[in-house]
C-alpha positions, 0 to 999 in steps of 0.5 A: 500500500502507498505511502502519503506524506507532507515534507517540508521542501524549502524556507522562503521569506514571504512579503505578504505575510511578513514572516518565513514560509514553509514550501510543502510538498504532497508525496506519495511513495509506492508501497513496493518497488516498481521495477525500472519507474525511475522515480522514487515519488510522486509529488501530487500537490504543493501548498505553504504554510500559510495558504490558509491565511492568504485565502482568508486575507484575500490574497492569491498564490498557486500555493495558497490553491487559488491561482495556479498561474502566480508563484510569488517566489519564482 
């Protein structure tokens, strides 16, 4: 059976909080080695620490899940 975890893939300062946000990553690791996949994971969704805050302030960002074509830290 698959494994499904959040890690934390880097630390950015974001100038709409004002504070430092955590990067996360969905990952699902296969239950059993697949022969010859060529990857170790699937990365099924990015999200940051603060999504939910930007949601609720009205601010938009692909990982804050409400606009998939803006990425503040790129």
């Amino acid at each position: 059976m698959s494994e499904t975890i959040w890690i934390e893939v880097d630390r950015v300062w974001c100038h709409r909080v004002g504070a430092e946000a955590a990067l996360l990553e969905e990952r699902v690791y296969p239950g059993e080695a697949l022969p010859d996949a060529g990857q170790e994971y699937h990365v099924r969704a990015r999200k940051c620490s603060y999504g939910v805050d930007c949601n609720l302030a009205g601010f938009t960002c692909q990982y804050a899940m409400n606009n998939p074509n803006y990425d503040p830290f790129a």
